[in-house]
MARDRENVEX-864241 format. One record per residue (C-alpha): residue in three letters; x negated, y, z. Coordinates in nm, 2 decimals. Each point is the difference from the previous one (the first is absolute). Layout:
// residues N
<resn:ALA	px:X	py:Y	pz:Z>
...
//
This chain:
// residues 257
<resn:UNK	px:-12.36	py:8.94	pz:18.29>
<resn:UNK	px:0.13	py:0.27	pz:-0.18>
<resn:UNK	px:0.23	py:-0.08	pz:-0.34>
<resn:UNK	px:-0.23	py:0.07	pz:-0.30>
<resn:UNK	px:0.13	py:0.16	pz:-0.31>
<resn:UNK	px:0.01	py:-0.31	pz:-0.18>
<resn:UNK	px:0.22	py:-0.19	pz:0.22>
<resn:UNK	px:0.24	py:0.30	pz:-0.01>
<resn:UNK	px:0.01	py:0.01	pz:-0.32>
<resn:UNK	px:0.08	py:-0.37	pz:-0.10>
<resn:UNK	px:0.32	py:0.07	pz:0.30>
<resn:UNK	px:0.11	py:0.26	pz:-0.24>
<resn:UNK	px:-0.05	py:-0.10	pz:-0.29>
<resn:UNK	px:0.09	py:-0.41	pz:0.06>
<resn:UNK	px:0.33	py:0.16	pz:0.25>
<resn:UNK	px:-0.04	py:-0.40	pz:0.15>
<resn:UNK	px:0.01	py:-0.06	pz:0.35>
<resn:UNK	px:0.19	py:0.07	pz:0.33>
<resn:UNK	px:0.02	py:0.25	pz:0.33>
<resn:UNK	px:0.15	py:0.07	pz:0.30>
<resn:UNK	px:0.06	py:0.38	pz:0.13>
<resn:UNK	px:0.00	py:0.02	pz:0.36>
<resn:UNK	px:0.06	py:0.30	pz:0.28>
<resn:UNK	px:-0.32	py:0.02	pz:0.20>
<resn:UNK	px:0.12	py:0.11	pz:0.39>
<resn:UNK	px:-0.19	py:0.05	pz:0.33>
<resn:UNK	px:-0.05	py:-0.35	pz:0.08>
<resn:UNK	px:0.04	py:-0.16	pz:-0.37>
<resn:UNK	px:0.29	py:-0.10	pz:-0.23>
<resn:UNK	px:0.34	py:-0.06	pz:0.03>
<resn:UNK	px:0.08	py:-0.38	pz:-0.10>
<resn:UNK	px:-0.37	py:-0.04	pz:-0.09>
<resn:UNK	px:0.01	py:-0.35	pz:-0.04>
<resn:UNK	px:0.31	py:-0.03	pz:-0.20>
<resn:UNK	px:-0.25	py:0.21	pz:-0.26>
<resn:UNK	px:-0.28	py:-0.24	pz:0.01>
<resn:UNK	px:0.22	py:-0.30	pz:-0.03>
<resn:UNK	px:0.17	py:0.15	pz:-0.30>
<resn:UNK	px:-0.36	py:0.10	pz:-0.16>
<resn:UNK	px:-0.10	py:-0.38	pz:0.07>
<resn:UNK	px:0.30	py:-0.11	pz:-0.18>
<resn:UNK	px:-0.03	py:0.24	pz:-0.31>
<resn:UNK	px:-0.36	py:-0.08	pz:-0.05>
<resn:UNK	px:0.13	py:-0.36	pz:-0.02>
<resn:UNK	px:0.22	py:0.08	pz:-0.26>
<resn:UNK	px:-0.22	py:0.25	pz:-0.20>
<resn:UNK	px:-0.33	py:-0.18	pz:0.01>
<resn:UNK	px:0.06	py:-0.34	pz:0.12>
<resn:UNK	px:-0.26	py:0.04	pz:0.30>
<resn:UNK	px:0.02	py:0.03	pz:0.32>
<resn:UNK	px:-0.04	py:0.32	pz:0.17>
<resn:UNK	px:-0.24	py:0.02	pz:0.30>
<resn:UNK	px:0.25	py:0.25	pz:0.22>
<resn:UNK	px:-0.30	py:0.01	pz:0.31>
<resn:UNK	px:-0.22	py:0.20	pz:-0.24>
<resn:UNK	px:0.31	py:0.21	pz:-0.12>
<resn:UNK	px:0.07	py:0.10	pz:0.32>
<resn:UNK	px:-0.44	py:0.07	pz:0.02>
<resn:UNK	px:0.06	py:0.29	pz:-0.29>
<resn:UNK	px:0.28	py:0.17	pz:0.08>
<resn:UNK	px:-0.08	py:-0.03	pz:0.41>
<resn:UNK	px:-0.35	py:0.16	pz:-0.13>
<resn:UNK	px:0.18	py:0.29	pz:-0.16>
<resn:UNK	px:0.26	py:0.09	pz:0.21>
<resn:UNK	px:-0.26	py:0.07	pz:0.28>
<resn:UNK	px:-0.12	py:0.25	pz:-0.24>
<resn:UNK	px:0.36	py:0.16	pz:-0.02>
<resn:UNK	px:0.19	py:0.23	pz:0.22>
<resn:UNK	px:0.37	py:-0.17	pz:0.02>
<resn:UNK	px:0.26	py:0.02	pz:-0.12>
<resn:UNK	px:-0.12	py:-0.10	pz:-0.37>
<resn:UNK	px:0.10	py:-0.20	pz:-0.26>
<resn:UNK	px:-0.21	py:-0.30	pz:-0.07>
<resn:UNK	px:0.03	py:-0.21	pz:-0.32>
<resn:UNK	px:-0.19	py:-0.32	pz:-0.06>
<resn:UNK	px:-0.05	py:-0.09	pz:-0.30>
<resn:UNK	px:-0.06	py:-0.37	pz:-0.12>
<resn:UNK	px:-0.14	py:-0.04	pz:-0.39>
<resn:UNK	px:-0.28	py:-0.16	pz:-0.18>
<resn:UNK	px:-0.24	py:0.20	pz:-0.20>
<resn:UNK	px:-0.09	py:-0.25	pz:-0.21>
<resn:UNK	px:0.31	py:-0.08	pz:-0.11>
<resn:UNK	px:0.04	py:0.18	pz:-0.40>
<resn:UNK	px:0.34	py:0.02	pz:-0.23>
<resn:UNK	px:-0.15	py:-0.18	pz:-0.23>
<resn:UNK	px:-0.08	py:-0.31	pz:0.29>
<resn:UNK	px:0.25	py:0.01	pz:0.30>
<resn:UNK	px:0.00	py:-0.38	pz:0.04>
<resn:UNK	px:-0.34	py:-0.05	pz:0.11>
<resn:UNK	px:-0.08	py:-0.11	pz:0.32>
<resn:UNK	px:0.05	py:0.31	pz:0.20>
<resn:UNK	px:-0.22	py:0.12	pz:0.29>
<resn:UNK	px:0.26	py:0.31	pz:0.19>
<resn:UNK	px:-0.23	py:0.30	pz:0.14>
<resn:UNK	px:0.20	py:0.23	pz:0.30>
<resn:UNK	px:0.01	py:0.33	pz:-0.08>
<resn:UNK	px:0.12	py:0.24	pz:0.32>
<resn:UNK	px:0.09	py:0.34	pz:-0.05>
<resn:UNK	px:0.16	py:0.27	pz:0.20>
<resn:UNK	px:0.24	py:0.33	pz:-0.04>
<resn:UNK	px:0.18	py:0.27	pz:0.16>
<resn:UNK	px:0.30	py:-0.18	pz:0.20>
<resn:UNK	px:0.32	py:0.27	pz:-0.06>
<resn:UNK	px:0.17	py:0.09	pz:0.32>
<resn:UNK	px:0.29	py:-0.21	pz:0.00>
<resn:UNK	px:0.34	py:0.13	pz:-0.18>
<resn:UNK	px:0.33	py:-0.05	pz:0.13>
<resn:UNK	px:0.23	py:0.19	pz:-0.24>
<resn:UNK	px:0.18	py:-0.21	pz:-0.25>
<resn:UNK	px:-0.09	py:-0.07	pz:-0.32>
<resn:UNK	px:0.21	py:-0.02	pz:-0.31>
<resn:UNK	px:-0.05	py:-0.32	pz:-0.22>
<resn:UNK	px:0.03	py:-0.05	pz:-0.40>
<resn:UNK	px:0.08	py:-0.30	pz:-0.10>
<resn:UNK	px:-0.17	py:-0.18	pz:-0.30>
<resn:UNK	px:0.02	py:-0.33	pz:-0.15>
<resn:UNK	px:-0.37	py:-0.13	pz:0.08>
<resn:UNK	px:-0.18	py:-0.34	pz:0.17>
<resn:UNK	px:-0.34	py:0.02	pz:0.08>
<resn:UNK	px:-0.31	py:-0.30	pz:-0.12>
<resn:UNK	px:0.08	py:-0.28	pz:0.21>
<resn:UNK	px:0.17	py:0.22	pz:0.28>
<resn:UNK	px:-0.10	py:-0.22	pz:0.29>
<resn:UNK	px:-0.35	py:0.10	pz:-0.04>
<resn:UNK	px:-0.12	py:0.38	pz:0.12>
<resn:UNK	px:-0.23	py:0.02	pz:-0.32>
<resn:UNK	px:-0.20	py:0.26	pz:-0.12>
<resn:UNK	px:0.20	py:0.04	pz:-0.38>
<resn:UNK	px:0.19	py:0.30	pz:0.14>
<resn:UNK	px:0.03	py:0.20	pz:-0.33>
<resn:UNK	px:0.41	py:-0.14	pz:-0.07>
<resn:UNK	px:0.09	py:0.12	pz:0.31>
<resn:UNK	px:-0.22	py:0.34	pz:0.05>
<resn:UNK	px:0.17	py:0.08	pz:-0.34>
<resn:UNK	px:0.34	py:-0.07	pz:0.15>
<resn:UNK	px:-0.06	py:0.17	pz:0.29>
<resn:UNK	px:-0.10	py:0.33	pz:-0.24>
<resn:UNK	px:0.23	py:0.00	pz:-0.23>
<resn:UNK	px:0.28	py:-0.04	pz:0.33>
<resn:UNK	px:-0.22	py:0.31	pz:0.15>
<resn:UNK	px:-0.01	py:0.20	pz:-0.29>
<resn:UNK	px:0.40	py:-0.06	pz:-0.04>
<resn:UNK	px:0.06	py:0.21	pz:0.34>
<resn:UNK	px:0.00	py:-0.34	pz:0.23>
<resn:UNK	px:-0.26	py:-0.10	pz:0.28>
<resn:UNK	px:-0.07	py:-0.32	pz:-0.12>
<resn:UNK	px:0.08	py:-0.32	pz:-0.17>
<resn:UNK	px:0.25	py:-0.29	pz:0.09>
<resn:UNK	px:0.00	py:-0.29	pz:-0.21>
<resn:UNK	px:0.28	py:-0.18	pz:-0.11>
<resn:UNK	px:0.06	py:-0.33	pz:-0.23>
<resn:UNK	px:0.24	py:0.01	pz:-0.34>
<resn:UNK	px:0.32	py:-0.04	pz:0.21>
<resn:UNK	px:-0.13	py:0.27	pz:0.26>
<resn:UNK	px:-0.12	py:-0.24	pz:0.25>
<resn:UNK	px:-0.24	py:0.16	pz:0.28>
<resn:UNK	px:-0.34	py:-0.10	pz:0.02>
<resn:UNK	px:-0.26	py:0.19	pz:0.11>
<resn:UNK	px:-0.19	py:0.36	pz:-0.04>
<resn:UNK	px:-0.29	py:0.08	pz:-0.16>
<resn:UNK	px:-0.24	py:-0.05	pz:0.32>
<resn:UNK	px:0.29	py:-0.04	pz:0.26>
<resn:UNK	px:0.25	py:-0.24	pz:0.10>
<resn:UNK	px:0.37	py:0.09	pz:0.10>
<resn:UNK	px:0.27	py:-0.10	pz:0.23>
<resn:UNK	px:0.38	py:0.05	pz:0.02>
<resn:UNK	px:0.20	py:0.07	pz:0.31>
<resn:UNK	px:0.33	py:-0.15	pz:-0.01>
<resn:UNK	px:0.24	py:0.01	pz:0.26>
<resn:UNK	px:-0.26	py:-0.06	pz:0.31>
<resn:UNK	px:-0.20	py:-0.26	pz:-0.22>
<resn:UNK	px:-0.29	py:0.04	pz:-0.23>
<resn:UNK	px:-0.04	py:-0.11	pz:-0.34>
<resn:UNK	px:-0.32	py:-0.06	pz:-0.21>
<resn:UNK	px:0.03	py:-0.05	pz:-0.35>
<resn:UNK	px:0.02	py:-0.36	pz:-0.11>
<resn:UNK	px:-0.24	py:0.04	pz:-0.32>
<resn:UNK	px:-0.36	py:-0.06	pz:-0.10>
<resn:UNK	px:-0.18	py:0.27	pz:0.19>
<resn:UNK	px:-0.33	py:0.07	pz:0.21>
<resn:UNK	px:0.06	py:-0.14	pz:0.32>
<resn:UNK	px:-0.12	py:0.33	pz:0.21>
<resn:UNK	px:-0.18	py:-0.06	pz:0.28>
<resn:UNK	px:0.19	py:0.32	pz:0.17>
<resn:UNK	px:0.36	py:-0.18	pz:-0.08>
<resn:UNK	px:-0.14	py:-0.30	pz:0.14>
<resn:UNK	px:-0.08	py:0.18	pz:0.37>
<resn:UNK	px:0.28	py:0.15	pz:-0.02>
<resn:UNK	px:0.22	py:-0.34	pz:-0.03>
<resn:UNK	px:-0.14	py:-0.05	pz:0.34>
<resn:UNK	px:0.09	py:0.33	pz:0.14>
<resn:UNK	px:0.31	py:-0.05	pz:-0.12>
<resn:UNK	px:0.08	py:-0.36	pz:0.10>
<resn:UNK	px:-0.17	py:0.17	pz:0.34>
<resn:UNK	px:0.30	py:0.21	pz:0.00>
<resn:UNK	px:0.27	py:-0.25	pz:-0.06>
<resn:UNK	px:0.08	py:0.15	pz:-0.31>
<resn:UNK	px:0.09	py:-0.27	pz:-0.28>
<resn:UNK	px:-0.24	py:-0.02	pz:-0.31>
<resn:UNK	px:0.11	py:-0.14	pz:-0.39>
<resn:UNK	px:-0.14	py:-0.04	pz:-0.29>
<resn:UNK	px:0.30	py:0.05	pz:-0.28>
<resn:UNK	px:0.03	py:0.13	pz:-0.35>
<resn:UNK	px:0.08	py:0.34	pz:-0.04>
<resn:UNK	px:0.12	py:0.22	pz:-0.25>
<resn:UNK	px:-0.08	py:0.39	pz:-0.01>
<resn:UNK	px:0.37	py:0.03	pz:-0.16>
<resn:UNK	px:0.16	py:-0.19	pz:0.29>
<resn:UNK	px:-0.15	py:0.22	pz:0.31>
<resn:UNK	px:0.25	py:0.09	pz:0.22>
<resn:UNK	px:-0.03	py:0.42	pz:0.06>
<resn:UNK	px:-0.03	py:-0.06	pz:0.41>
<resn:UNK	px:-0.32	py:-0.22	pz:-0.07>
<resn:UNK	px:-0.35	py:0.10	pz:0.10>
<resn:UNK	px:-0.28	py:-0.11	pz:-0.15>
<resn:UNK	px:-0.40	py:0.05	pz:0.09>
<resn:UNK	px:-0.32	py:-0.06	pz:-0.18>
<resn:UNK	px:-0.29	py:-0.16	pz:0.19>
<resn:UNK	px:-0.33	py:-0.06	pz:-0.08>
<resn:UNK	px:-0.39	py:0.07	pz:0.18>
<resn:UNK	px:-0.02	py:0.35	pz:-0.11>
<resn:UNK	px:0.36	py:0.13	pz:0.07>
<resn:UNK	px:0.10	py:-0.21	pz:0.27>
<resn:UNK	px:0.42	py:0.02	pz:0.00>
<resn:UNK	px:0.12	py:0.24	pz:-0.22>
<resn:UNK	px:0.37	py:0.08	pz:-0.09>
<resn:UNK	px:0.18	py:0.02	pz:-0.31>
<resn:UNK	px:0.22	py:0.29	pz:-0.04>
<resn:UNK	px:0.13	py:-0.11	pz:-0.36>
<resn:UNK	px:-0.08	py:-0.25	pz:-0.29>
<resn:UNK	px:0.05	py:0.17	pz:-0.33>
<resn:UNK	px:0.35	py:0.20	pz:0.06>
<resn:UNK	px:0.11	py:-0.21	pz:0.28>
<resn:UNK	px:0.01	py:0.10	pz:0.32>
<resn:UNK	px:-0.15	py:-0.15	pz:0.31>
<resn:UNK	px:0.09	py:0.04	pz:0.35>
<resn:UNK	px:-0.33	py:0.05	pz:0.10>
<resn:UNK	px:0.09	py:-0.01	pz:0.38>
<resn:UNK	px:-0.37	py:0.00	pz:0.19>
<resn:UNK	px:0.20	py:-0.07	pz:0.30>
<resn:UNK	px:0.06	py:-0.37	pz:-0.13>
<resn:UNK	px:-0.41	py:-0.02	pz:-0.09>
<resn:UNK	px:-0.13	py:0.18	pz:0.30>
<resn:UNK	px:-0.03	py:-0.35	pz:0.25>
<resn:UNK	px:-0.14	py:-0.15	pz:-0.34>
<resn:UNK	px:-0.22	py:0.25	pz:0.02>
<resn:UNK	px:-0.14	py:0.06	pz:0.30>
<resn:UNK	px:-0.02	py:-0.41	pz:0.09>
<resn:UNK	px:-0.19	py:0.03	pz:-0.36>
<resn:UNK	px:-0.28	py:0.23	pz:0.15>
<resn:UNK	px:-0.02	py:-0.18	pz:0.34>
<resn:UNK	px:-0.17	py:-0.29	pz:-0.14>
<resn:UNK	px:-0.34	py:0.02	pz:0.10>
<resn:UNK	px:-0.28	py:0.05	pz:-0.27>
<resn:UNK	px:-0.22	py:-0.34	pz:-0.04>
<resn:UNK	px:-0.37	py:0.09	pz:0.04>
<resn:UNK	px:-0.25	py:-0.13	pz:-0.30>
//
């Protein structure tokens, strides 16, 4: 049934919950049920209940018959009854499933400004999103394209809705910091191991990036991007190195609902 404007308004004005953004393709989603298992796992955390995933997968397969592909489906999981006043009582999570626009995919690279920043409890892709929208404006309205964030000692951890990678010398390096584990970084582990190329998960300092590294952002929405700079440093951007990546990426055939 349609979302009623009082449980939109107690998601806006509580900000308590969690979501998953997903690419809707002819056929269904890429990694579909890496997103379910993460929603199943964040519900768990949120809300201490168990999320039934069969009538997840009911909503949003009800909706995306209504929608001509490709589009940008984001489910929602929250609890209306939930208020600031009483977040500890026993919740009861509704699914709320919306839809937008999906952009055409962009491949030219994007120049990073690095801020110190961690997200709430990182691990979880929750709905408090106002710390890093604000990053991601204040890096915008400074001339950048987005937001990278960084710890006190310039560590790399994640962006504001993205994860990013590192190539170095024929390997490729995640971040080894509290982050959102992306469901794109994680099918693309498998293209990658797919391709023999080496995967690691090591600390890594903005300030330490050799200039002949390439780096990508990945995520649902923007699939593998490349990073042409991070604050005044230069990038190699080479789309050479990130176009098997790439194209083994969208070969993975969409799950149906």
């Amino acid at each position: 049934m349609p979302a009623s404007a009082d449980d939109l308004a107690a998601l806006a004005l509580v900000n308590y919950g969690h979501f998953t953004t997903v690419r809707l393709e002819r056929g269904g989603v890429r990694g579909l049920g890496l997103h379910l298992d993460r929603l199943a796992r964040d519900c768990a955390a949120q809300f201490d209940v168990r999320l039934d995933i069969d009538r997840v997968r009911g909503l949003a397969r009800r909706l995306a018959a209504r929608v001509d592909p490709p589009a940008m489906l984001r489910i929602t999981v929250f609890d209306p009854g939930l208020t600031v006043v009483r977040p500890g009582a026993q919740a009861r999570p509704r699914v709320l499933v919306s839809v937008r626009p999906a952009e055409p995919p962009a491949s030219s690279p994007v120049r990073l400004h690095a801020v110190c920043h961690r997200r709430d409890l990182p691990e979880v892709k929750h709905v408090g999103l106002f710390g890093a929208v604000r990053q991601r404006r204040l890096a915008q309205r400074a001339g950048f394209d987005d937001v990278l964030f960084v710890d006190s000692d310039g560590r790399v951890s994640e962006g504001a809705t993205w994860n990013i990678g590192f190539v170095m010398v024929g390997e490729v390096w995640w971040p080894a910091a509290d982050c959102l584990p992306g469901v794109t970084a994680r099918l693309l582990d498998g293209v990658l191991a797919g391709m023999g190329t080496p995967v690691r998960r090591e600390p890594i300092r903005v300030g330490d990036l050799p200039a002949e590294c390439t780096a990508f952002v990945t995520s649902a929405g923007v699939g593998i991007r490349p990073v042409a700079a991070i604050d005044d440093r230069p990038l190699a951007a080479e789309r050479a190195l990130l176009e098997r990546p790439r194209a083994g990426y969208e070969a993975i055939p969409p799950e149906p609902f």
